[in-house]
N, C-alpha and C positions, 0 to 999 in steps of 0.2 A: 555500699548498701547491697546485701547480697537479694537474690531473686526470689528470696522467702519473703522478705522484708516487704521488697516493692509488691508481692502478691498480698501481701497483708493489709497495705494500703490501699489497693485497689479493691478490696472485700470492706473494708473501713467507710471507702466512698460510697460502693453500693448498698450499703447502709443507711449510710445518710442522707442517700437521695433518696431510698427507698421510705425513710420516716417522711421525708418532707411531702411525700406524693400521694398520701393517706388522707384518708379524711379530715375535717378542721371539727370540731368538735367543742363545745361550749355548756355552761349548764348555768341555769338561771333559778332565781326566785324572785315572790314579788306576789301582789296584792288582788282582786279584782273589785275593781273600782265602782262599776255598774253592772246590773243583768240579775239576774237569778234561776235558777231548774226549779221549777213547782216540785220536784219528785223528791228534792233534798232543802229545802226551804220553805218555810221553817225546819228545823233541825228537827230530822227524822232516824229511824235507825237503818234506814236505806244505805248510809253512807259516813265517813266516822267524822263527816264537820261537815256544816250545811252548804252549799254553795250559793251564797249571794257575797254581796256590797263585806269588803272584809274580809274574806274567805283565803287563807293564804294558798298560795302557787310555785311549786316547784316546775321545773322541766328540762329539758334538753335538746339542744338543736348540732345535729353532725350536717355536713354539705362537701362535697368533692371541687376543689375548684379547679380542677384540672377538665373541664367535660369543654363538650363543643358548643357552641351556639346554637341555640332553637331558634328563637325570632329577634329580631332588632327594629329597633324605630329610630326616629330621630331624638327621642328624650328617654331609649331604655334599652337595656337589651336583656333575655331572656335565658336563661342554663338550665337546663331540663336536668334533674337530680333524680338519680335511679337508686332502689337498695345497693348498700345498707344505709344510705342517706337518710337520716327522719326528725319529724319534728313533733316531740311528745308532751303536753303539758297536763299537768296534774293536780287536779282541786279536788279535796274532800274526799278522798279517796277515789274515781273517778279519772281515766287515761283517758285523754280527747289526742288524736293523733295524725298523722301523714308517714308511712313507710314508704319510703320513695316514691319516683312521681310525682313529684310537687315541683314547682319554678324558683329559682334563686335568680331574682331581676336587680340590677344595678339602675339605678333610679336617677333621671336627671331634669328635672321639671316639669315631673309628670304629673298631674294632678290626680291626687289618690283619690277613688271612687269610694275606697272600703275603708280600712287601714283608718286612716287620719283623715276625715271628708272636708272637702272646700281648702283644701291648704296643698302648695304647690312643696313636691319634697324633692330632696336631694337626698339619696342613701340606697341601704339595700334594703330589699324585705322576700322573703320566706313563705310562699301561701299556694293552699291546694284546698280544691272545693270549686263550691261554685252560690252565689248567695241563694237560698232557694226562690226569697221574693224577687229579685230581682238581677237576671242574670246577667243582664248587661252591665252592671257596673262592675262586675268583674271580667269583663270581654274577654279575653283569650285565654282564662285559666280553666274554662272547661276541656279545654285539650290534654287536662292533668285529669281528669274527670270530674265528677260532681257528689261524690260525697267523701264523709271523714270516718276514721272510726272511734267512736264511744266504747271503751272495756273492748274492742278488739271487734265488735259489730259497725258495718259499714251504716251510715246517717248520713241522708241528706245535709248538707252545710258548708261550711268554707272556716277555715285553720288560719291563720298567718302571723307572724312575727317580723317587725319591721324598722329597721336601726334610720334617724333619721338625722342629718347634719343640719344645728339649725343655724349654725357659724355665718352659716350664708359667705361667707370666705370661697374666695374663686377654686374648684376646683380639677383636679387633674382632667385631661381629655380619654384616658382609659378606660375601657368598657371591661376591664376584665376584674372579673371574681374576686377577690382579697385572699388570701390567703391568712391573714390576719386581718380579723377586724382592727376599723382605729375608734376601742370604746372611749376614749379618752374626747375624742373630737365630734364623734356621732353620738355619743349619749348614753345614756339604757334606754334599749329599746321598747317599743308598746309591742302589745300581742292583743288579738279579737278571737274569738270563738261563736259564730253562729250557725244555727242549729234548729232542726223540727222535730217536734213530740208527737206523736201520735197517741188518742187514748182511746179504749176498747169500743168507742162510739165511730172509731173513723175521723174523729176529729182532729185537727193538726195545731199546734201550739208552737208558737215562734221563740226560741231563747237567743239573747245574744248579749254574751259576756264580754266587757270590757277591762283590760288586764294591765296594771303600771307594774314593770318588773322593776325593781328596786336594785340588784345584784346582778352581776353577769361576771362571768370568770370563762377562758379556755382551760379544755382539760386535754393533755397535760400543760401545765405554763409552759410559754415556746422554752424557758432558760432550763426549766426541768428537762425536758425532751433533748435538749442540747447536749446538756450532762450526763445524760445515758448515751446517746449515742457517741460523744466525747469518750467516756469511759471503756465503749464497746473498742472502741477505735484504739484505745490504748491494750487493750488486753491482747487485741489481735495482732500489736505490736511488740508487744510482750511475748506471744506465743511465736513471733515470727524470728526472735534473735536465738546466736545458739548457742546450748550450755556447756 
């Protein structure tokens, strides 16, 4: 194996670590179940589909899981997600959002305040904001701060998306990130969107949309991303023998 070769393959590995160490990235679709915007419901030409009860949802969630710990408790622990980390979801034409900044918490009998209320969960979940009525039930996420943005404008409110295992199946003692979700075992995740209106009287209006995603896929499939990098691997291998 001459010294081309083995440089080849050390360029091949650095590759391949270097896909693995990128973002995790996923994209979902799916329904919103309850809530509605007075602004877009009834169907208005504000927006190109109304957003209530019905209202389809695309979106997309990227997360680094290589970051360090922010906080831990005895039932969680916390990864503070910086750009180009984000979590965008999309009704009616309408971008409700989080660009970095937001907490990726590993969840282990924590009783969820916001998310899924009264029910003690296993999973991860995805959330930045802060509720405007009620700030305590989301206790430490105003350290992400306290608003989202609507079309790219900052709004009072809180974001999150939130994968839950209901297997109740014992599981691992690891607090770290996935790097692969297990949708197969956690489910399709919920997502919540709540939020304040303000109308030209100074008056404030409470929205809070509740979201069943139906689909969830990684982008690219881990086997796709294999194959590219497999292929790069081969080429450099290719380019490393001699003619």
């Amino acid at each position: 194996m001459t010294k081309r070769t083995l440089l080849s393959i050390a360029i091949a590995l650095k590759i391949a670590n270097a896909a693995q160490a990128g973002l995790v990235q996923y994209e979902f679709a799916g329904h919103v179940v309850r809530g509605s915007d007075p602004r877009f419901f009834p169907p208005s030409s504000a927006a190109s589909s109304p957003i209530g009860p019905g209202a389809p949802v695309t979106g997309r969630l990227s997360y680094d899981p290589n970051v360090t710990i922010e906080t831990t408790g005895s039932r969680y622990t916390d990864y503070r997600q910086t750009t180009p980390a984000e979590l965008v979801i999309q009704i009616g034409g309408v971008d409700f959002a989080t660009h970095g900044d937001f907490l990726a918490t590993v969840i282990n009998e924590l009783l969820d305040a916001w998310l899924n209320p009264g029910q003690r969960d296993y999973g991860i979940s995805f959330v930045d904001g802060e509720d405007p009525f009620n700030p305590l039930a989301t206790g430490r996420l105003p350290a992400t701060g306290n608003t989202i943005l609507i079309n790219g404008i900052p709004v009072s409110g809180i974001i999150g998306l939130g994968f839950d295992d209901r297997t109740l199946l014992p599981r691992s003692a690891s607090t770290d990130l996935p790097a692969r979700m297990d949708v197969a075992r956690l489910g399709p995740p919920h997502a919540g969107i709540y939020y304040l209106l303000g109308d030209p009287l100074g008056r404030q209006k409470s929205v809070r949309l509740s979201i069943r995603i139906n689909t969830i896929r990684q982008v690219p499939e881990p086997h796709t991303a294999a194959a590219v990098v497999a292929l790069g691997a081969i080429s450099l291998l290719g380019a490393g023998r001699p003619r």
